[in-house]
N, C-alpha and C positions, 0 to 999 in steps of 0.2 A: 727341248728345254731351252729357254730363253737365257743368254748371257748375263749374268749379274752386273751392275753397276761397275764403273769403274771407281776404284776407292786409293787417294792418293795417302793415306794417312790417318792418326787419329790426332784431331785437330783439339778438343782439349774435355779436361771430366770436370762434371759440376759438384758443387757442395753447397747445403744450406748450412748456415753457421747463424748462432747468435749477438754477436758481434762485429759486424766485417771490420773497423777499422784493428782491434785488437788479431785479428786473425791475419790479414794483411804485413799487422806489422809483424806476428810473429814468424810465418814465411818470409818473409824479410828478413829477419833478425837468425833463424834459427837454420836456416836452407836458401840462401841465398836470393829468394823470388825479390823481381822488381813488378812494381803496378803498373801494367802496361794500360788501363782504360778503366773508366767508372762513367754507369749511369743509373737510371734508376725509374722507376714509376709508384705510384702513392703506394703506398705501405711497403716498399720494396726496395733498396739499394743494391746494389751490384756489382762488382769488378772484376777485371781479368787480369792475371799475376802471370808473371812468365819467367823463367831461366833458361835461358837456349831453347829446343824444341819444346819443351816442357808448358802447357797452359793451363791455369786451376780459372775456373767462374767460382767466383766466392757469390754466396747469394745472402739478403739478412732481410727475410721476410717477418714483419710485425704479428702476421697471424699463422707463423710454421710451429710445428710441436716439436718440442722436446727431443733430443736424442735418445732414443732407451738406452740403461745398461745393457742389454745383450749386442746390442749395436757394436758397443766400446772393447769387446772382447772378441778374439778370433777364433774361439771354437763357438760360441753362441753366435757370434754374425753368421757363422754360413746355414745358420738354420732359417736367415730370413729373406723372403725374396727381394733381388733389389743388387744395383753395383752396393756391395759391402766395405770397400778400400782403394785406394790408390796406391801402385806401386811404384816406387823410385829407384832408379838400375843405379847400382855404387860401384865402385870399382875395387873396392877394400871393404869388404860387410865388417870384418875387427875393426878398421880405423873409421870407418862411420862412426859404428855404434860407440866406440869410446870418445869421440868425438862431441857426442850428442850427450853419454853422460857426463862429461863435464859441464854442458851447456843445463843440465839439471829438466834433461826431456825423458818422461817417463818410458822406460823399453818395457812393453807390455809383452813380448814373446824374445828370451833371448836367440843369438843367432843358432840357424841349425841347419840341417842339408833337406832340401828336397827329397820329398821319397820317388823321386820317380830314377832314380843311377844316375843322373847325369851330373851330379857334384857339384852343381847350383844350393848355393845358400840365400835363408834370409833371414828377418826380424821385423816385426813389429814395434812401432812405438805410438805414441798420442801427441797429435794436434796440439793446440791449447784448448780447444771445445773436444777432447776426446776420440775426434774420430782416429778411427786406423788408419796408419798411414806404413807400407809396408816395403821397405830397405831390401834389393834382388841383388845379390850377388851371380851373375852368368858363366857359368864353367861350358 
């Protein structure tokens, strides 16, 4: 069996959004991201957002569909194939998420334990376009 590639990392996950400057600013505003780059080709804008290792490609294509609602939910997302969410490691899952609701960001799954024993928590909350975006506390 031939050696697999050698892989240094996961260098960053995409999102199509409706909006990019609204979405930019609200990683901005809501989780710290800075714009690290912007391009674009016809019907297509583009940028890449960062904080520390952290990279999101925001995309705002003119002819992308729709988000579904099952999309925006975490027991209907896993029924569709496809990356369903990004997750963000906290160091405090309580002091995030109260953190966030002050900032008036919707928690779509409050915080809970992993089922799998190892004491790992998390939470879900919503983008400003809805998507899942999902808060890992690591025990």
């Amino acid at each position: 069996m031939p050696q697999p590639i050698a892989l240094s990392g996961l260098h960053h996950v995409g999102a199509t959004v409706t909006n990019l400057d609204a979405s930019i600013a609200w990683y901005r505003e809501t989780l710290g991201f800075e714009l690290l780059s912007s391009y674009g080709w016809p019907g297509v804008r583009a940028a890449f957002i960062g904080r520390g290792d952290i990279r999101l490609e925001l995309f705002q294509n003119d002819e992308a569909a729709p988000m579904t609602d099952e999309r925006r939910q975490p027991d209907t997302n896993l029924r569709i194939g496809g990356i369903g969410h990004i997750a963000l490691a906290v160091a405090d899952l309580e002091e995030a998420v109260a953190d966030l609701q002050g900032r008036h960001v919707k928690i779509v799954s409050p915080p809970r334990e992993v089922p799998d024993g190892s004491g790992s928590r998390f939470a879900f909350i919503h983008d400003n376009e809805g998507m899942l975006v999902e808060l890992f506390e690591q025990r």
